[in-house]
N, C-alpha and C positions, 0 to 999 in steps of 0.2 A: 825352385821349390818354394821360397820365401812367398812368391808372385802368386802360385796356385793356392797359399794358404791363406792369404790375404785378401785376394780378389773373389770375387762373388764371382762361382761362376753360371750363369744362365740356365735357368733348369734344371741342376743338378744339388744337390742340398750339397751346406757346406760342411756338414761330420765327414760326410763321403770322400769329399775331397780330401780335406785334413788327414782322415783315416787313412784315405790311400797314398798321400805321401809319405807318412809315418811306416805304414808299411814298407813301401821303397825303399825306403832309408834304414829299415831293421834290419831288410834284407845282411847289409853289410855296412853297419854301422861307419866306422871307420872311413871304409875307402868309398862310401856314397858321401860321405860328409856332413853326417849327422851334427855334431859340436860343430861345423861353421854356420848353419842351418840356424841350429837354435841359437844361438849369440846374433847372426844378423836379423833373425825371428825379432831378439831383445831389442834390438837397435832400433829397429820399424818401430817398435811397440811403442819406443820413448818419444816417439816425434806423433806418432798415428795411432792411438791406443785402438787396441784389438776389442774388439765384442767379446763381452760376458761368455755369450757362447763357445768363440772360439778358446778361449783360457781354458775355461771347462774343458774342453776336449783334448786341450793339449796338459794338460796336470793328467787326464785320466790318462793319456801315453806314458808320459814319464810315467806316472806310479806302476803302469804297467812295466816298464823299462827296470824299475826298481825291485819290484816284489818277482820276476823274471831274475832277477841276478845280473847287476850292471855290469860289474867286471872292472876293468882299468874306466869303463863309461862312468862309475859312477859320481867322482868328483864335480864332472862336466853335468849329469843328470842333476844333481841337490843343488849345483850352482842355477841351474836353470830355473830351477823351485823354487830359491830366493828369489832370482834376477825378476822373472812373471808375477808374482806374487807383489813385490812393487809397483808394477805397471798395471796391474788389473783395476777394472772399477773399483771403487771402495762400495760399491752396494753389490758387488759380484761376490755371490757364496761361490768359493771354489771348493772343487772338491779337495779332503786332505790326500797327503803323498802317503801312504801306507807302507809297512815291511812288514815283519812278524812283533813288531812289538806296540803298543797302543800308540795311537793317533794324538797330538795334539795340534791340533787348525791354528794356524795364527794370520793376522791380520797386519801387517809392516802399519796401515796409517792408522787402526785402532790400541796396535803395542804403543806408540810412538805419540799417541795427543798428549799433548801436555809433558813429554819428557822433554827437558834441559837436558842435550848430551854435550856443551859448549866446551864447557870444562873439561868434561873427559876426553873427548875430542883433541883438548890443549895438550893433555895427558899422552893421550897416543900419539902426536906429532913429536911427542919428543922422549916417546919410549919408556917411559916411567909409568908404573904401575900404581895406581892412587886408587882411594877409596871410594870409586863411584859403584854404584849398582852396576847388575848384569844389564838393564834395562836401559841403564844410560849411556853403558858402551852398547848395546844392542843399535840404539838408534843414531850411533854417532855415524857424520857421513862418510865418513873412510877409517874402514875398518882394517887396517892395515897393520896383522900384528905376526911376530913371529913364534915360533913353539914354544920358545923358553916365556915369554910372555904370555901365553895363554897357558902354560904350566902353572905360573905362578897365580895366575886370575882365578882358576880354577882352584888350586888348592884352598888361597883366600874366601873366595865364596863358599866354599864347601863347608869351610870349618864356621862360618860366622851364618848368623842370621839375616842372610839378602831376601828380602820379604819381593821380589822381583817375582811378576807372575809367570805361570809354564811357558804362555804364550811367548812371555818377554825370552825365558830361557831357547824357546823354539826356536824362533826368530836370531839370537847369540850364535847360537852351534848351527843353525846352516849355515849362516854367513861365512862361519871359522871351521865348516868340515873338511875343508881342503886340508887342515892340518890335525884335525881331532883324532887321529889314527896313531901318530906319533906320540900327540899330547897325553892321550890317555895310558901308551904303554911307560912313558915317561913318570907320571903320575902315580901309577900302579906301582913299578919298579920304586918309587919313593915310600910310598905306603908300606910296602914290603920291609924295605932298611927303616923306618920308624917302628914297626911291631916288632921286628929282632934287638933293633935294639932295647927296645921297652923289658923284651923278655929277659936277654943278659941282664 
């Protein structure tokens, strides 16, 4: 599947192709092997970067995959969003991933000029929550954090003035939406026991 999406194939345009393995593989997500697909898709892409084109066409899948309703997919889907979105041209406008709520595009190598994440990075190697921007854990190379830690980052950021752009915030929560699900009811459940007790 990787091979037909890759390869040019002779006379036949390559949306088509794209399109039609996408299809295959909607068919029955899962057991066609869609999430090995698109991780070895990544893999290729980090050694042989994909044409502008072909990026485009596979964001316009996913978001279709997304604004459809991913399901247990969608973790694998937004990770794919991040993962592509690093490996695309930097002069490649991709399309944004869409759902019901506004769009914000981002760019991994235009969040990321000029961000120092060195330190923060130090930070997250050793588990401790410090005062860097969203921006500079955004663009640290290994983003490797647990819930209770991205509990507390967010809480931090929430309450303070992190002047970090949407983009930079965009680029943070794909990266950490594998846990944002948890992190948020965790969050919320705290907010809740801070206004009762405000109110007692």
């Amino acid at each position: 599947m990787v091979g037909l999406i890759v390869n040019t194939q002779p006379g036949v345009p390559q949306n088509v192709v794209i399109n039609t393995v996408f299809d295959h593989l909607l068919v029955s997500p899962v057991e066609r092997g869609l999430p090995d697909v698109l991780e070895l898709l990544y893999i290729f892409s980090t050694t042989s970067p994909l044409s502008c084109q072909t990026n485009q066409i596979i964001f316009t899948r996913l978001e279709q995959i997304l604004s459809s309703g991913a399901g247990d997919l969608e973790p694998v889907v937004w990770a794919s969003v991040y993962k592509f979105s690093r490996t695309a041209p930097a002069d490649c406008a991709l399309l944004p991933v869409v759902n019901e709520c506004a769009v914000t595009p981002f760019n991994e190598t235009r969040v990321c000029s000029g961000v120092d994440s060195s330190a923060a990075q130090q930070c997250l190697n050793e588990g401790r929550v410090c005062g860097f921007s969203i921006a500079a854990h955004a663009c640290a190379p290994v983003l490797n954090v647990s819930v209770e830690y991205l509990v507390t980052l967010l809480n931090s950021h929430l309450s303070d003035d992190d002047m970090s752009s949407a983009e930079s915030w965009k680029l943070f929560l794909t990266r950490v939406s594998h846990l944002l699900d948890i992190a948020l009811e965790q969050l919320s459940s705290q907010v809740q026991d801070r206004l009762i007790s405000h109110c007692n």
